[in-house]
N, C-alpha and C positions, 0 to 999 in steps of 0.2 A: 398396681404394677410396681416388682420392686426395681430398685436402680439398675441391678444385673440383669435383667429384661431390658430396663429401656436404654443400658447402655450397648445389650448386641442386638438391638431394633436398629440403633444408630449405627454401628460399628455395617450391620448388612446393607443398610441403606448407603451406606457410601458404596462398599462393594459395591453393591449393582450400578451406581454412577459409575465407578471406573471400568465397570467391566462396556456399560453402553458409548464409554470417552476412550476404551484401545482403537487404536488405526485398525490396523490390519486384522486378517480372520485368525490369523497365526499366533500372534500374540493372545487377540479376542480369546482363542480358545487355554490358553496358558492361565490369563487372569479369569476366566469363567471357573475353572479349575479352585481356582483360590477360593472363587467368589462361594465354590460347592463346600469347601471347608468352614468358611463364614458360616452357613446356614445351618451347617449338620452341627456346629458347637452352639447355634443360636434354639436350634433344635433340643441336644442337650440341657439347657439353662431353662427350656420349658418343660425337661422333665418329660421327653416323649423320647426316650433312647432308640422305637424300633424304627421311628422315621428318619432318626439321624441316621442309624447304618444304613437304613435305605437310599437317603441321600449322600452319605460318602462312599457308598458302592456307585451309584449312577450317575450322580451330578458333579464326582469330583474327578470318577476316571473314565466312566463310558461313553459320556456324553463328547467331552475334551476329545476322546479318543478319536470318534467316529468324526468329528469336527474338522481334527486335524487330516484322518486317513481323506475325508473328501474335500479337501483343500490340494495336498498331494494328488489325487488322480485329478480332478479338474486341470490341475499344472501340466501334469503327464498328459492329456487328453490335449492340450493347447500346445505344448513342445511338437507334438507329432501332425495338428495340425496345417503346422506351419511350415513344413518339411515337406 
């Protein structure tokens, strides 16, 4: 293993601490987001390029995305609840 490997093993292993240490889902989904760029240049450095685009198409914006959109209607479903 050389050191550019085991320095983004280490570099995604924190990511994913921080992403499991955000408070809220809102946030969660902002730092997940990062945590999917981590991966896809971890990806890169192992020399597997079509996993990386596959995970910066889905881990960095789709996932966040749908994350966030279901954070937002749960909100909106609980505003109109209470009304």
């Amino acid at each position: 293993m050389t050191v550019l490997v085991a320095a983004a093993l280490v570099v995604v292993a924190a990511g994913g601490t921080a992403v499991v240490l955000t408070g809220g889902p809102a946030a969660q989904a902002v730092t997940l987001s990062g945590y999917g760029l981590l991966l896809t240049v971890l990806f890169a450095v192992l020399q597997a390029p079509d996993v990386g685009l596959a995970q910066l198409a889905v881990g960095t914006v789709v996932v966040p995305l749908m994350v966030m959109l279901t954070v937002r209607a749960n909100a909106r479903a609980a505003r109109k609840r209470r009304r």
